[in-house]
C-alpha angles and dihedrals in degrees: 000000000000114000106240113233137209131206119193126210144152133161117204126206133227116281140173129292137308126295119262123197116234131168122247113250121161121026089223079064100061116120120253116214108188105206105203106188125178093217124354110179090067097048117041100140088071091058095054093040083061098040090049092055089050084055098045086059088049104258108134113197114249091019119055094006140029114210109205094202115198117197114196073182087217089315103120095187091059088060099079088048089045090050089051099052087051092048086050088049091060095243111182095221129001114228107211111200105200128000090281105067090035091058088046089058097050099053085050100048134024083181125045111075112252126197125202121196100203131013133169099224107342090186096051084043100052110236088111150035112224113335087246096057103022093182132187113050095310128100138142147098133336130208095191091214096167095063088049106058098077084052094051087056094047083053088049090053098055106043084047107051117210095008114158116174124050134209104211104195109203140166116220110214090024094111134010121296109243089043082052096061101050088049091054095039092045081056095050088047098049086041090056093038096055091031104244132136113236126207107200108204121186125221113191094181136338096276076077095063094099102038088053093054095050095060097045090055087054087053084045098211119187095221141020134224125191127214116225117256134143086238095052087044105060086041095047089106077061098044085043094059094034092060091039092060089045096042106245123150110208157183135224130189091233134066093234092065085063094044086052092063103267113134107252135353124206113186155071116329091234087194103058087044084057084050095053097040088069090072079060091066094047101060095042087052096051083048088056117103083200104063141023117200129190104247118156 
């Protein structure tokens, strides 16, 4: 039985100044953080890893901070009307939890600062500038999932010896264009490059599960990769068991494919990238005029 392994990245990107410890005075005061998640049932862990690093900092929820949170539970059409009624609501900063949402509050503010926790390729996907200087009112954390395909089927390679054809599970609109056709390029170079076939197979949503999976099992591939997406995520119990009933073994590009039984995971530890967002927060909301917290 093969050991799974993990790999943990994250690059952040450049953000304001410095925190600066304040008391709490008047309750009007109080910060407003809007959590705009895309679904949070299956993903509650997210919720408390943010929730931890804002602790950590000495916020303490209901007390020297309010949190607005907004669920599309896994529905991505509900997200722009979700960013508009926290906007309504006067939230200081807007926390996006995948490229989605953060999409959905860009296109509602040019002005509020908005801080997303994991994103494929924030530059290709125009939230920001460079990673260095995000610029405009965006800034956050990045997963460069794009660089690390080719390395998730090197990993796949090497875990399965002698594998020569390879399902690649990937769901068209789940991230930005542009950051879609490097991931998918980035897949047909390492394929070539490790000589292996590749079989891409879209997943729209997961009433697609089935249907995808058929028609991996006529091409008869030996493993399985899975493409990053916010849709694929919250499903991957379901991808897990599905590969496992078509024996695949297979590799996804987060940790909890691999706690949710899957072989190995390659890929950014989107907890811990929650966690450190929330040092984001902290520094837009000492730069506010409009609250003091009392961070420390």
């Amino acid at each position: 039985m093969l050991n799974r392994r993990t790999f943990l990245c994250g690059l952040t990107l450049g953000t304001l100044s410095a925190p600066l410890a304040a008391e709490a005075q008047q309750a009007a005061k109080v910060p407003r953080i809007g959590w705009l998640a895309t679904n949070l049932a299956a993903n509650p862990h997210l919720r408390e890893a943010f929730r931890q690093g804002l602790r950590d900092l000495g916020y303490v929820e209901g007390r020297n901070v309010v949190i607005e949170y907004r669920d599309a539970e896994g529905k991505l059409d509900r997200l722009p009307a979700l960013a508009a009624e926290l906007i309504t609501l006067k939230v200081d900063v807007i926390v996006a939890a995948s490229a989605a949402a953060t999409m959905a509050a860009k296109q509602a503010t040019r002005t509020l600062p908005i801080v997303f926790a994991a994103v494929a390729d924030p530059v290709q996907s125009g939230f920001v500038t460079s990673l260095a200087r995000p610029g405009g009112n965006v800034t956050g954390l990045s997963v460069l999932a794009p660089e690390l395909v080719g390395k998730c089927l090197e990993q796949l390679t090497q875990a399965v010896p002698g594998v020569s054809r390879v399902a690649v599970l990937w769901h068209p609109g789940g991230q930005g264009e542009r950051t879609e056709k490097d991931m998918l390029k980035e897949a047909d170079v390492a394929g070539r490059a490790l000589g292996v076939r590749l079989q891409f197979v879209e997943a729209r949503g997961p009433a697609d599960f089935d249907r995808a999976f058929s028609d991996m099992a006529r091409a008869r591939p030996g493993a399985l990769t899975v493409l990053t997406s916010s849709m694929l995520f919250g499903e991957r119990r379901r991808l897990v068991d599905l590969a496992a009933k078509n024996h695949l073994p297979a590799v996804y590009p987060w940790r909890e494919g691999a706690d949710a039984g899957g072989l190995m995971a390659y890929g950014a530890n989107l907890a811990d990238l929650q966690r450190r967002a929330a040092t984001y927060v902290d520094k837009i909301l000492n730069l506010s005029p409009r609250s003091t917290t009392a961070a420390g």
